[in-house]
CHARMM internal coordinates of N, CA and C (Angstrom, degrees):
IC EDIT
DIST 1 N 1 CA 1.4465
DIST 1 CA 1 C 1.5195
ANGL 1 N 1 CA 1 C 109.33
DIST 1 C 2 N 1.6300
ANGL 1 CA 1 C 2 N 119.75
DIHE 1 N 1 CA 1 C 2 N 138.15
DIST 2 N 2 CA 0.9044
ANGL 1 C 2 N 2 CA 112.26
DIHE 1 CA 1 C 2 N 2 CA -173.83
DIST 2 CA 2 C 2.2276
ANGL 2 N 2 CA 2 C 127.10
DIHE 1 C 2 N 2 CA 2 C -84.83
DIST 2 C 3 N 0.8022
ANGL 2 CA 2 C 3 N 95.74
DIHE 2 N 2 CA 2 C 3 N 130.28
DIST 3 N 3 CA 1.9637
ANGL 2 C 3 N 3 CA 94.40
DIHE 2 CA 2 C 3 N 3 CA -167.16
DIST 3 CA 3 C 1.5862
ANGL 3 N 3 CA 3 C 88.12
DIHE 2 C 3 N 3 CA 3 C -53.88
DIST 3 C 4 N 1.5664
ANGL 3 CA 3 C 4 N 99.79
DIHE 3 N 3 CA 3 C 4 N 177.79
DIST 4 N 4 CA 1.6039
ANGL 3 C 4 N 4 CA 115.83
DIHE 3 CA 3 C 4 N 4 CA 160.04
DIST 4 CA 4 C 1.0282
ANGL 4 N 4 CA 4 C 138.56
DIHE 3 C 4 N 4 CA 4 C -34.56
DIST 4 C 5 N 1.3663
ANGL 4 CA 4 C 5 N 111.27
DIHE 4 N 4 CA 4 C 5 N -51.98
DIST 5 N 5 CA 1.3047
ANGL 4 C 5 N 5 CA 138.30
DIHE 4 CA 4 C 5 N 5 CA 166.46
DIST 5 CA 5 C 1.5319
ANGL 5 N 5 CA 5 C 115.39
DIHE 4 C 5 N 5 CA 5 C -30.80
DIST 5 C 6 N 1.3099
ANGL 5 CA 5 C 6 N 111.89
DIHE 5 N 5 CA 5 C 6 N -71.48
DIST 6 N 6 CA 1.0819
ANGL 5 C 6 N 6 CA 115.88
DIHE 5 CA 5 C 6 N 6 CA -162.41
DIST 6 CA 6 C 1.6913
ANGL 6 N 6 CA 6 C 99.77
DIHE 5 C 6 N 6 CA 6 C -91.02
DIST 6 C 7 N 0.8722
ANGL 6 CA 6 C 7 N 105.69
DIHE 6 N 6 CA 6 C 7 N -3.07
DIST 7 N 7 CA 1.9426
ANGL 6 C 7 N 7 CA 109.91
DIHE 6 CA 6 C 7 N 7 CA 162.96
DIST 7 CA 7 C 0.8905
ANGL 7 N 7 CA 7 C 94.85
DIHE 6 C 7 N 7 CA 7 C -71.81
DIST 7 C 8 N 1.4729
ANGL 7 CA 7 C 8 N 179.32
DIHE 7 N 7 CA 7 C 8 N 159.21
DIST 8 N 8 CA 1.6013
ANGL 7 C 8 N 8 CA 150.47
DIHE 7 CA 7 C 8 N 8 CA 84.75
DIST 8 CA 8 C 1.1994
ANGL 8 N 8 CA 8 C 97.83
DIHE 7 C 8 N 8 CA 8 C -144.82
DIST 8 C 9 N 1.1461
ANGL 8 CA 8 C 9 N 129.38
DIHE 8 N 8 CA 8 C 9 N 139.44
DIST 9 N 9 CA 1.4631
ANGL 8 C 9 N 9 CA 139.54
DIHE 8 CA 8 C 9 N 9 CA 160.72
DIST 9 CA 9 C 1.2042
ANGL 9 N 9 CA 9 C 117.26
DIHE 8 C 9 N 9 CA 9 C -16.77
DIST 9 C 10 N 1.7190
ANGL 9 CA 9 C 10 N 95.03
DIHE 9 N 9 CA 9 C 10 N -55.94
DIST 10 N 10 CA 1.9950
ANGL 9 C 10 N 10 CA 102.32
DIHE 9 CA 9 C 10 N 10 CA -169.17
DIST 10 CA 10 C 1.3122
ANGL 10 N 10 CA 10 C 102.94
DIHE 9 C 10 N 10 CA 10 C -64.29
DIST 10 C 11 N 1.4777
ANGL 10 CA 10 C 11 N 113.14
DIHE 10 N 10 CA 10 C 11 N -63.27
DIST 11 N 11 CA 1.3277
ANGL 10 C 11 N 11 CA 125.84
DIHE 10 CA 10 C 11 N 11 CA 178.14
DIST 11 CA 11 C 1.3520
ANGL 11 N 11 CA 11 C 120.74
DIHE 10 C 11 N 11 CA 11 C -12.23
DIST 11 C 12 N 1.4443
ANGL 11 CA 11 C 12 N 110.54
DIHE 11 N 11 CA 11 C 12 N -66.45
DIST 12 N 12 CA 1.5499
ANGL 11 C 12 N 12 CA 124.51
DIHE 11 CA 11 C 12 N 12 CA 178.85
DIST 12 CA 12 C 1.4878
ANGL 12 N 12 CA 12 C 110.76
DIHE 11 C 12 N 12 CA 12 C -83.24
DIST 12 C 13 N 1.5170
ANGL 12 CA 12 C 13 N 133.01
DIHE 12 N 12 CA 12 C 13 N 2.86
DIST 13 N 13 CA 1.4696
ANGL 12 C 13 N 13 CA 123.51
DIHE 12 CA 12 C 13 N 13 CA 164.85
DIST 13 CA 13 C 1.8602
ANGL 13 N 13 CA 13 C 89.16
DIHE 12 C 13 N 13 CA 13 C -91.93
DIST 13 C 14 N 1.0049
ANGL 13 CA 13 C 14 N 137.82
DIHE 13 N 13 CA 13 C 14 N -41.04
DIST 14 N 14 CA 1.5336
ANGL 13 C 14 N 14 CA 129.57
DIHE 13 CA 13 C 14 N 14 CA -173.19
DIST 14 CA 14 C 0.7458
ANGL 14 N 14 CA 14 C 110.75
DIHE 13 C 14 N 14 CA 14 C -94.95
DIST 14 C 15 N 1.7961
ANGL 14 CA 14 C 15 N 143.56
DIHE 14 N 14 CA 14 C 15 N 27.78
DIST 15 N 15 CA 1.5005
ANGL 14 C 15 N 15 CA 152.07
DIHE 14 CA 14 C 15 N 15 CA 113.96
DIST 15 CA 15 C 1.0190
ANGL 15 N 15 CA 15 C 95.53
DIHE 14 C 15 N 15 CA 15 C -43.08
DIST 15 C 16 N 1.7523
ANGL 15 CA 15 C 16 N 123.17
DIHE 15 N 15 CA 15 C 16 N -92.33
DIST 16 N 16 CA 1.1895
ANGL 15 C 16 N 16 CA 155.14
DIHE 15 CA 15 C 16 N 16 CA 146.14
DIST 16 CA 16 C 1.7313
ANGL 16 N 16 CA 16 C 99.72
DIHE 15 C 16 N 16 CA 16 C 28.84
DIST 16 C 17 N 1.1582
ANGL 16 CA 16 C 17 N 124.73
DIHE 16 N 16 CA 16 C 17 N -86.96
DIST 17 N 17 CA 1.3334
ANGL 16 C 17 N 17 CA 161.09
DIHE 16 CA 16 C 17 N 17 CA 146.67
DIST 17 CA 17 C 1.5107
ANGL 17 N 17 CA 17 C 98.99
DIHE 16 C 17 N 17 CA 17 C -2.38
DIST 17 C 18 N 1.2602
ANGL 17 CA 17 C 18 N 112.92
DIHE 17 N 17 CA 17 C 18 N -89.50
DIST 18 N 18 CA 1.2386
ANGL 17 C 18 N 18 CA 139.55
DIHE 17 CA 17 C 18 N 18 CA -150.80
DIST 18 CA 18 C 2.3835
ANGL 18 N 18 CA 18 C 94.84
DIHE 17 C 18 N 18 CA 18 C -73.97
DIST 18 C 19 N 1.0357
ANGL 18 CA 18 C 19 N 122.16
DIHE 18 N 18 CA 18 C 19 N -23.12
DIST 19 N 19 CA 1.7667
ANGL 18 C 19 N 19 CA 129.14
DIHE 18 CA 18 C 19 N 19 CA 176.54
DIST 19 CA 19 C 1.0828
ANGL 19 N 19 CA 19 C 83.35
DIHE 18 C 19 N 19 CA 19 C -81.52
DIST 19 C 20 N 1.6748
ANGL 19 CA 19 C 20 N 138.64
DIHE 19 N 19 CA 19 C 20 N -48.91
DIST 20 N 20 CA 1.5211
ANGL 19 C 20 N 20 CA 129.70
DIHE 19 CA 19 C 20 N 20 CA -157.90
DIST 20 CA 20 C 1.9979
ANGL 20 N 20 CA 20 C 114.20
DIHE 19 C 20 N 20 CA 20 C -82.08
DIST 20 C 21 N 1.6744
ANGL 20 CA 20 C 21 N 96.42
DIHE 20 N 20 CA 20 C 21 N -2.03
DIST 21 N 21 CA 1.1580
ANGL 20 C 21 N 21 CA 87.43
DIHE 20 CA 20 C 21 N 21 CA -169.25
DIST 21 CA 21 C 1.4730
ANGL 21 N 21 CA 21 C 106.66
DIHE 20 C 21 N 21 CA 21 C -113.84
DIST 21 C 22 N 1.3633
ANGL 21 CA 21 C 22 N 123.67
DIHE 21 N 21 CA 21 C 22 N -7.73
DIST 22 N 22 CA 1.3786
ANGL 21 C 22 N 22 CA 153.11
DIHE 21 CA 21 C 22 N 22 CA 145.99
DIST 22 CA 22 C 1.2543
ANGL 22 N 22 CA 22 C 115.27
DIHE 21 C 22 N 22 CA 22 C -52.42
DIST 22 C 23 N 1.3165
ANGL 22 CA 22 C 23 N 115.35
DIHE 22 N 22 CA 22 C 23 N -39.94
DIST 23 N 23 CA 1.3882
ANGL 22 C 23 N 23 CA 126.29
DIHE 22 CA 22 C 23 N 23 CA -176.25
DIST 23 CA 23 C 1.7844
ANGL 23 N 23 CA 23 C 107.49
DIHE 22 C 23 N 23 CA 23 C -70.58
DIST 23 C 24 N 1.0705
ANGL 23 CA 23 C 24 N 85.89
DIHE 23 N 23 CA 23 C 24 N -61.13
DIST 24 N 24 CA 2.1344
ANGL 23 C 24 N 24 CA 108.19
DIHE 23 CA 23 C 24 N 24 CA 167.03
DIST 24 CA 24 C 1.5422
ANGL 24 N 24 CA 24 C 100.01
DIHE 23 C 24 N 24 CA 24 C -39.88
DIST 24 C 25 N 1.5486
ANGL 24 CA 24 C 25 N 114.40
DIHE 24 N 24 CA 24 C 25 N -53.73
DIST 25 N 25 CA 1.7387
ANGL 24 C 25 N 25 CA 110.76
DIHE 24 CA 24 C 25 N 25 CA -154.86
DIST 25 CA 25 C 2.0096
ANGL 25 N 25 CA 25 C 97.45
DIHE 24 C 25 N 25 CA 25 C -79.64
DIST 25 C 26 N 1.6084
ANGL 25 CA 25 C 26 N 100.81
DIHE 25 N 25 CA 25 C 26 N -37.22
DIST 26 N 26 CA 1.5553
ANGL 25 C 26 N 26 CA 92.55
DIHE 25 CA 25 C 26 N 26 CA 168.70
DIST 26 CA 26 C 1.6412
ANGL 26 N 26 CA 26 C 104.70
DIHE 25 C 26 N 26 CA 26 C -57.35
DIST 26 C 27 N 1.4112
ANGL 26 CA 26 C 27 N 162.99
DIHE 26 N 26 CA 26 C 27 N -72.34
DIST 27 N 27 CA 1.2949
ANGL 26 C 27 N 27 CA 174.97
DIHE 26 CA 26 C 27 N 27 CA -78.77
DIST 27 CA 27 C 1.6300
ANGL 27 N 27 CA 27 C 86.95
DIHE 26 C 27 N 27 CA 27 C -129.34
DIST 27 C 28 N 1.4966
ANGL 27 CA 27 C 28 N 101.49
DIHE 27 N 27 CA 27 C 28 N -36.19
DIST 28 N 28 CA 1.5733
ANGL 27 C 28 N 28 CA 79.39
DIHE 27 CA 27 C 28 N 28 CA 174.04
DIST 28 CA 28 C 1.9370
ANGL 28 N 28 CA 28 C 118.82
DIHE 27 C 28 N 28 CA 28 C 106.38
DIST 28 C 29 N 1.5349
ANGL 28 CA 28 C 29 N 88.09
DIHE 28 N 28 CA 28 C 29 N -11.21
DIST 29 N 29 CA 1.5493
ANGL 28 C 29 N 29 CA 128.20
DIHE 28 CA 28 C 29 N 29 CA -150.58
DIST 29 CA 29 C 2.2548
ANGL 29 N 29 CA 29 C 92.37
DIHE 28 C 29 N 29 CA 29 C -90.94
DIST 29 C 30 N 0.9005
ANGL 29 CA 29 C 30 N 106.55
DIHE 29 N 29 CA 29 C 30 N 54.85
DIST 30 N 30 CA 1.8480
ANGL 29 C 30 N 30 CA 105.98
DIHE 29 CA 29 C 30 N 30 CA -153.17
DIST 30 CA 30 C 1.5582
ANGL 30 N 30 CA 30 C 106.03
DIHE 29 C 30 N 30 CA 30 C -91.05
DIST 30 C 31 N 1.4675
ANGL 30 CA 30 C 31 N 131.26
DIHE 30 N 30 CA 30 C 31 N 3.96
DIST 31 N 31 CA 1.2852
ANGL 30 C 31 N 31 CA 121.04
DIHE 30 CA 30 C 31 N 31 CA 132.71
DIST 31 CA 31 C 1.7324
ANGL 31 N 31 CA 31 C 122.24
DIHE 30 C 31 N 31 CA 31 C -69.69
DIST 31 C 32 N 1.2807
ANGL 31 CA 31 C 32 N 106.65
DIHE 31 N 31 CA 31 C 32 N -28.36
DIST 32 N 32 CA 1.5372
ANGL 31 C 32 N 32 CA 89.19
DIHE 31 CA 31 C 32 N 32 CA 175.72
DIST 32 CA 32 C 1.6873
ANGL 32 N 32 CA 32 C 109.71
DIHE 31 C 32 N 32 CA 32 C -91.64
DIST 32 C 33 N 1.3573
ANGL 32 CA 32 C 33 N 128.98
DIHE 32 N 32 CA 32 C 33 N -21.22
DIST 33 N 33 CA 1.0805
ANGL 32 C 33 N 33 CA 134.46
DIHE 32 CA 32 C 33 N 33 CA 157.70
DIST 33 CA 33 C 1.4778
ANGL 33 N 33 CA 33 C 113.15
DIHE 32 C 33 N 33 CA 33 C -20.46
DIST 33 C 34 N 1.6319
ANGL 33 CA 33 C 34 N 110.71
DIHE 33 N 33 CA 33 C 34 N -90.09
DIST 34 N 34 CA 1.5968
ANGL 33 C 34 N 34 CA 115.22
DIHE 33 CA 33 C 34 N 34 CA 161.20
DIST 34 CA 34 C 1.1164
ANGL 34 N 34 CA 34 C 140.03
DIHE 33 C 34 N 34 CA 34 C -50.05
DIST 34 C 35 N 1.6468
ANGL 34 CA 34 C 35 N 136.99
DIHE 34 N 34 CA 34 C 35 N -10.35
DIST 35 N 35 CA 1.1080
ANGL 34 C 35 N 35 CA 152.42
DIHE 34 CA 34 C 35 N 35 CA 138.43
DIST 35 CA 35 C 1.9410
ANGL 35 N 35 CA 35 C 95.68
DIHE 34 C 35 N 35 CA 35 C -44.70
DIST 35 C 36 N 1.1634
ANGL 35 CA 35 C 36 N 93.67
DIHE 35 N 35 CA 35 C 36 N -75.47
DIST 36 N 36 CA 1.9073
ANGL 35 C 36 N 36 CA 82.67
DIHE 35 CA 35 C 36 N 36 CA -178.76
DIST 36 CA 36 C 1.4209
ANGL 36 N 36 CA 36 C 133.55
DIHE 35 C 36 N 36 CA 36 C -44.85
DIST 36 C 37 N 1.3186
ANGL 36 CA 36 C 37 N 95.36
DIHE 36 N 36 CA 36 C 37 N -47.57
DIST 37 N 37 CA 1.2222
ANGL 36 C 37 N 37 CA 115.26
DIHE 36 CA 36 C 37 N 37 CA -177.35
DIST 37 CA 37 C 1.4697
ANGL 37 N 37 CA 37 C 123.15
DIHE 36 C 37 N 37 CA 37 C -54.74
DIST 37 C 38 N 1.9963
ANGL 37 CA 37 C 38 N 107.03
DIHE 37 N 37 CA 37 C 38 N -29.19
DIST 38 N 38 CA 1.3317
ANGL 37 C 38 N 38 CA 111.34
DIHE 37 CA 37 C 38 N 38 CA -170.87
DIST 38 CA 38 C 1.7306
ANGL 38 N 38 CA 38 C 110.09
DIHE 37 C 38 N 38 CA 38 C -99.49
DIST 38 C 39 N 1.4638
ANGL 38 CA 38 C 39 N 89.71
DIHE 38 N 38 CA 38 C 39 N -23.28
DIST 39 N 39 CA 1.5686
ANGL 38 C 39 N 39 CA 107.26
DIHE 38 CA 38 C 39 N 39 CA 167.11
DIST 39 CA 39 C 1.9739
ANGL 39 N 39 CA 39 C 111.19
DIHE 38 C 39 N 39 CA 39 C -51.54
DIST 39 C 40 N 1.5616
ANGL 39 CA 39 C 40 N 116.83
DIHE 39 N 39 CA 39 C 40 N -37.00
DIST 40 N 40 CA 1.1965
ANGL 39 C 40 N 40 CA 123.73
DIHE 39 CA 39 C 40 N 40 CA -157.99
DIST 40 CA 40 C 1.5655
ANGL 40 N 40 CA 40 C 70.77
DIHE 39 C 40 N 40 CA 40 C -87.11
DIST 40 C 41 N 1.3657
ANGL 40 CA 40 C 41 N 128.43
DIHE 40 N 40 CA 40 C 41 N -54.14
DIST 41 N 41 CA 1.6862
ANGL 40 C 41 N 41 CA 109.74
DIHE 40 CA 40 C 41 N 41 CA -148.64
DIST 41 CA 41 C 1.8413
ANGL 41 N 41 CA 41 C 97.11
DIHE 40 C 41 N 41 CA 41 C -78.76
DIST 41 C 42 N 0.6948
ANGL 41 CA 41 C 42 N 117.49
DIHE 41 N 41 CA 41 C 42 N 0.50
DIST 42 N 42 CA 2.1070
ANGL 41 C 42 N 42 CA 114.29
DIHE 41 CA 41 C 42 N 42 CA 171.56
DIST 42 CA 42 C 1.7968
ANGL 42 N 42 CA 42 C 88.45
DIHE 41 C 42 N 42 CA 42 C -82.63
DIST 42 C 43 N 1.4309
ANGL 42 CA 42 C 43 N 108.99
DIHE 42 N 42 CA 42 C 43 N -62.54
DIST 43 N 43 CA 1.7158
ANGL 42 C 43 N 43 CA 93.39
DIHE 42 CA 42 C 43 N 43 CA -172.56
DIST 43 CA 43 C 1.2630
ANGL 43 N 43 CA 43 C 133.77
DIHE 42 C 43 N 43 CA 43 C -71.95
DIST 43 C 44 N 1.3988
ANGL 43 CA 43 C 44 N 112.76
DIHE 43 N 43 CA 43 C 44 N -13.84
DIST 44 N 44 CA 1.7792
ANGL 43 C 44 N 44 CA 125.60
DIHE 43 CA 43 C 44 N 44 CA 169.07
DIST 44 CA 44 C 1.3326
ANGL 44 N 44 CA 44 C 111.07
DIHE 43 C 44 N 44 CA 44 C -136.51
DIST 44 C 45 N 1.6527
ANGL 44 CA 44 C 45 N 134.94
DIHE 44 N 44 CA 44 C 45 N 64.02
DIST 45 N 45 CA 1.5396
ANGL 44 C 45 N 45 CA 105.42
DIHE 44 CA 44 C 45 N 45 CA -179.94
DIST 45 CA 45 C 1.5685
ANGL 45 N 45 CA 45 C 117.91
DIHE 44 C 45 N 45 CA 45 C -31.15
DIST 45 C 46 N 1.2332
ANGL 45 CA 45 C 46 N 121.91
DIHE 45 N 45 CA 45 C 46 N -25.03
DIST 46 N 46 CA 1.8842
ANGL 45 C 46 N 46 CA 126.63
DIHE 45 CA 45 C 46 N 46 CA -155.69
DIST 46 CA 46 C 2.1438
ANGL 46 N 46 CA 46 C 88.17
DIHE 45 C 46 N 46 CA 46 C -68.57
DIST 46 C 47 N 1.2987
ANGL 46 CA 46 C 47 N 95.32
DIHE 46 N 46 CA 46 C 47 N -53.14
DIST 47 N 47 CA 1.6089
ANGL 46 C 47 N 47 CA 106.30
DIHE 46 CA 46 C 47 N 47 CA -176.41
DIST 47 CA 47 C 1.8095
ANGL 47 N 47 CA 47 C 111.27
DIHE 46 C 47 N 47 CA 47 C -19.34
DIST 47 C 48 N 1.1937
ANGL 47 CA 47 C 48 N 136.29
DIHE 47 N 47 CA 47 C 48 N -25.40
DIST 48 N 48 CA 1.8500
ANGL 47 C 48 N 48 CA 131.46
DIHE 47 CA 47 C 48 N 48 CA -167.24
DIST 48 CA 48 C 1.1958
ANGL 48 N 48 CA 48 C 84.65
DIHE 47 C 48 N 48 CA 48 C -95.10
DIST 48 C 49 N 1.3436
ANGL 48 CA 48 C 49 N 122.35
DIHE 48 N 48 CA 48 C 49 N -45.37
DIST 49 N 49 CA 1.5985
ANGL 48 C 49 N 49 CA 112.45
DIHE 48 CA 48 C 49 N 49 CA -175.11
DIST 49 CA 49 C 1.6202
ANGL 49 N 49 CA 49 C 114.74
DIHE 48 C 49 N 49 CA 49 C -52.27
DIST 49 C 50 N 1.1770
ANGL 49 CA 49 C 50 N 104.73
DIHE 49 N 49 CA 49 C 50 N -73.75
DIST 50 N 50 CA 1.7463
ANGL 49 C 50 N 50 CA 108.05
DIHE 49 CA 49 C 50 N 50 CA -178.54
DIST 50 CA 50 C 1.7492
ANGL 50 N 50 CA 50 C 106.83
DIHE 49 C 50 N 50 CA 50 C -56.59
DIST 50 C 51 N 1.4020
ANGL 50 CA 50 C 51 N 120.13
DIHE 50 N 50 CA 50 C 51 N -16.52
DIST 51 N 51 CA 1.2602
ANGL 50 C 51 N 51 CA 103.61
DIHE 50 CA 50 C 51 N 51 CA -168.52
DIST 51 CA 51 C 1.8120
ANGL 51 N 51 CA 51 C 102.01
DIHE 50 C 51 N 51 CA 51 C -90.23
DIST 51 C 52 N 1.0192
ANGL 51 CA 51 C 52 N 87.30
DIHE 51 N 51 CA 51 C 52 N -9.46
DIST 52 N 52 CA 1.4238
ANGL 51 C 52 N 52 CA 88.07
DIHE 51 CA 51 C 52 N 52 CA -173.22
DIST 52 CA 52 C 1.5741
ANGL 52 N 52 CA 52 C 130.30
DIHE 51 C 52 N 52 CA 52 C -107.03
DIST 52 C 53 N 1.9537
ANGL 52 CA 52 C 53 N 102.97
DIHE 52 N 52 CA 52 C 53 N 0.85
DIST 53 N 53 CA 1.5345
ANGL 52 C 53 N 53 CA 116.63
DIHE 52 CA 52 C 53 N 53 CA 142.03
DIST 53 CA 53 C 1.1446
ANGL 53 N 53 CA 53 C 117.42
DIHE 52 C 53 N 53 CA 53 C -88.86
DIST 53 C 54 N 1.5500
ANGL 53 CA 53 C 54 N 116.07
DIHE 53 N 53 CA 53 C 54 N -16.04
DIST 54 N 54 CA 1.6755
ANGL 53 C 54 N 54 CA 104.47
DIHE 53 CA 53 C 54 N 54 CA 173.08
DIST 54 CA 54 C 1.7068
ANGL 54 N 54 CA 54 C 112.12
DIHE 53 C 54 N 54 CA 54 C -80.22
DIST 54 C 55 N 1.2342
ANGL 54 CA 54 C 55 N 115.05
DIHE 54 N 54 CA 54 C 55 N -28.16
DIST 55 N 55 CA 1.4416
ANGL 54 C 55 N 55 CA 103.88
DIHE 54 CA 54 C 55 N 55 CA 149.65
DIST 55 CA 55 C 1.3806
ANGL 55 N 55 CA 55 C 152.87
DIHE 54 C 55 N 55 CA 55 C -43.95
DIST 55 C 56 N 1.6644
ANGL 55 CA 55 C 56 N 100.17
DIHE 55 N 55 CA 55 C 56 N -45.15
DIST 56 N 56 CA 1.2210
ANGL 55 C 56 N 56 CA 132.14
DIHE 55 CA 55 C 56 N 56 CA 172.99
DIST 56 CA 56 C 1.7083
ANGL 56 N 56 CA 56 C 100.21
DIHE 55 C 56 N 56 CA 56 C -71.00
DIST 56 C 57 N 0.9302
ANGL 56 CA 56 C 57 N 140.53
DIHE 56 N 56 CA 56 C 57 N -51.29
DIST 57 N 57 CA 1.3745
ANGL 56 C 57 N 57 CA 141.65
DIHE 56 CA 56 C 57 N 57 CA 174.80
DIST 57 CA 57 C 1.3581
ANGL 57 N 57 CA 57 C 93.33
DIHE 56 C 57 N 57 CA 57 C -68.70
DIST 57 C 58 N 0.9614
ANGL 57 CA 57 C 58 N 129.71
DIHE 57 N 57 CA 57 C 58 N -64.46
DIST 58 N 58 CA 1.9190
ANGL 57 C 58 N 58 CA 119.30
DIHE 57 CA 57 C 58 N 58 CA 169.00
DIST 58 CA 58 C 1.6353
ANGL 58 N 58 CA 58 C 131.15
DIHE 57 C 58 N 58 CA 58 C 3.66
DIST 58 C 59 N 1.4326
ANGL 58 CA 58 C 59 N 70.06
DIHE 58 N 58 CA 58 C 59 N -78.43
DIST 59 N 59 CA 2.0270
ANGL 58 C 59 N 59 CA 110.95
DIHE 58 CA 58 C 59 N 59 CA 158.47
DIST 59 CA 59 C 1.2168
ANGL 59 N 59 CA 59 C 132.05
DIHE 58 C 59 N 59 CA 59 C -22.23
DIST 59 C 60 N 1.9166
ANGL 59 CA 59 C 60 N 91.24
DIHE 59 N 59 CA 59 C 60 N -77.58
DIST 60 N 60 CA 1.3571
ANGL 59 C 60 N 60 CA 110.98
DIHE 59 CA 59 C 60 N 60 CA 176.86
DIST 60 CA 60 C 1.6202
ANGL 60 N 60 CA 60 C 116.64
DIHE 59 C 60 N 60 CA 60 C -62.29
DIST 60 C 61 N 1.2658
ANGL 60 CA 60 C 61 N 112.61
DIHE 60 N 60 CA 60 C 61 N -39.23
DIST 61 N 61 CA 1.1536
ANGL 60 C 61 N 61 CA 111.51
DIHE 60 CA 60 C 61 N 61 CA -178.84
DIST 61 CA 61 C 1.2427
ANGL 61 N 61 CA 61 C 108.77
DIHE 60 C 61 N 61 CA 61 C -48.83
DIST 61 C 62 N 1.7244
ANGL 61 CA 61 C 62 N 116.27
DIHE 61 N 61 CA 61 C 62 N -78.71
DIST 62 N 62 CA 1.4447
ANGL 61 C 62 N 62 CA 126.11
DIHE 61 CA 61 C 62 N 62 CA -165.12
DIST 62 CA 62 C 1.6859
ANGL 62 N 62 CA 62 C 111.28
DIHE 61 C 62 N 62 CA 62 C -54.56
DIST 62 C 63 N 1.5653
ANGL 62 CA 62 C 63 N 129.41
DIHE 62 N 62 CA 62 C 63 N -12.30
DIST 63 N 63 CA 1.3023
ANGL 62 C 63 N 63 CA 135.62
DIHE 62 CA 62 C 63 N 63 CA 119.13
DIST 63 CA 63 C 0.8606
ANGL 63 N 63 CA 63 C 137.32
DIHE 62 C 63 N 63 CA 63 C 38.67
DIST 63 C 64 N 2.0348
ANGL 63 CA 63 C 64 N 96.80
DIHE 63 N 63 CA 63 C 64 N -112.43
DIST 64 N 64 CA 0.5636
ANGL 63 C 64 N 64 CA 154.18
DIHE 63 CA 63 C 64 N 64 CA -178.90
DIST 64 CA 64 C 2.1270
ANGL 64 N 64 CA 64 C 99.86
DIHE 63 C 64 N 64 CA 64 C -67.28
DIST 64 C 65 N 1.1198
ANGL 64 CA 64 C 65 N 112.95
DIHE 64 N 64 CA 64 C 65 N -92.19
DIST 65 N 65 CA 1.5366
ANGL 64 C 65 N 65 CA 115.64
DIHE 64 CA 64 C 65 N 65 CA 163.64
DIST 65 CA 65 C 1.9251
ANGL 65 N 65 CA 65 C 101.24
DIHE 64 C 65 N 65 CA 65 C -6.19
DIST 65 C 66 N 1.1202
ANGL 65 CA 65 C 66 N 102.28
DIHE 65 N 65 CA 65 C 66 N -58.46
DIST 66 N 66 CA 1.6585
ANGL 65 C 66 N 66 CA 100.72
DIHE 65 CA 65 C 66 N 66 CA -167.97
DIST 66 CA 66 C 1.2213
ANGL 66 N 66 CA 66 C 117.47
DIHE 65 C 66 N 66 CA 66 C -72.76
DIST 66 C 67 N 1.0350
ANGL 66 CA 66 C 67 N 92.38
DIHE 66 N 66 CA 66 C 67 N -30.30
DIST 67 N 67 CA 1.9407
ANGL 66 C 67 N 67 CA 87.74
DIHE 66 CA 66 C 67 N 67 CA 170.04
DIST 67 CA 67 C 1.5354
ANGL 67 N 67 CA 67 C 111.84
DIHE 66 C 67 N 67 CA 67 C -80.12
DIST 67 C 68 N 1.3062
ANGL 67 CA 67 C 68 N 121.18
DIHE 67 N 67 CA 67 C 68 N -12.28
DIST 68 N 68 CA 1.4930
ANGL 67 C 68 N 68 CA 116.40
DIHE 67 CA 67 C 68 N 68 CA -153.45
DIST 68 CA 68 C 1.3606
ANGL 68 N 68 CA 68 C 72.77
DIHE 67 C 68 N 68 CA 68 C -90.45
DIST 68 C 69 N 1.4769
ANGL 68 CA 68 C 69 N 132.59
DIHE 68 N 68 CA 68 C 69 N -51.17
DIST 69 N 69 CA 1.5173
ANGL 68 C 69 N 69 CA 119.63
DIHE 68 CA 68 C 69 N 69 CA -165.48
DIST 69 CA 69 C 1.2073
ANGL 69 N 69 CA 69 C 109.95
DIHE 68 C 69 N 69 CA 69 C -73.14
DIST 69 C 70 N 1.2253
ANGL 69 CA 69 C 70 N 130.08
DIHE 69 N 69 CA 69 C 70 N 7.63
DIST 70 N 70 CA 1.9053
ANGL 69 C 70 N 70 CA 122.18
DIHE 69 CA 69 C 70 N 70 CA -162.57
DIST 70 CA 70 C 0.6848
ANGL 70 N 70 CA 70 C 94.50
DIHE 69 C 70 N 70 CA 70 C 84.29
DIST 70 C 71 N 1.4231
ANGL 70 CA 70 C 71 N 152.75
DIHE 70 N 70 CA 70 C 71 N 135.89
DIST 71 N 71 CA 1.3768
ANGL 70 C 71 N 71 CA 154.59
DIHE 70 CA 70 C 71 N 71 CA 151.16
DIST 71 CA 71 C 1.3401
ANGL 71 N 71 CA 71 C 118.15
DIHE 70 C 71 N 71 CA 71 C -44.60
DIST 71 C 72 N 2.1035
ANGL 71 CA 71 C 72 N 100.15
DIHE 71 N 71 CA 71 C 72 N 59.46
DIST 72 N 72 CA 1.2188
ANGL 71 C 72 N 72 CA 94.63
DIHE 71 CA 71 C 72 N 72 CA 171.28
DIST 72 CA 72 C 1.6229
ANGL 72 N 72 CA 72 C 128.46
DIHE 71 C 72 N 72 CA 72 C -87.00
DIST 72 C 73 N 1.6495
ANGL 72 CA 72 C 73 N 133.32
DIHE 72 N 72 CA 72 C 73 N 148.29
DIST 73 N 73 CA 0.8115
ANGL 72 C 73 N 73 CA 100.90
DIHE 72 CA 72 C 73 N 73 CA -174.64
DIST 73 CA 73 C 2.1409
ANGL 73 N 73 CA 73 C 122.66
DIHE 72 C 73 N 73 CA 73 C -124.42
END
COOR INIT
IC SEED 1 N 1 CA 1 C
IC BUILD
């Protein structure tokens, strides 16, 4: 369940923020990437933290997937 924190208005605009700026760095697009990215850390400093175990779980997953197939690629 999620605490307060991550209930909060800000919280969920620098989620928000922070998928859109990931989205930019996949595109390749990495001045607007960090523009987002720093935009999310003014509205949640907490935001690099969580964004950056949901990555890490990201990771592991797709991983995980690759080994299950053989590391086919």
């Amino acid at each position: 369940m999620a605490g307060k924190h991550e209930q909060s208005p800000e919280h969920k605009k620098a989620h928000d923020l922070a998928d859109k700026a990931l989205d930019a760095a996949m595109d390749g697009d990495t001045a607007k990437a960090k523009k987002l990215a720093d935009q999310a850390k003014q509205t949640d400093p907490k935001i690099a933290d969580e964004m950056n175990r949901e990555l890490e779980a990201d990771r592991r997953q797709a991983e995980a997937y690759r080994d299950k197939r053989g590391g086919e690629r």
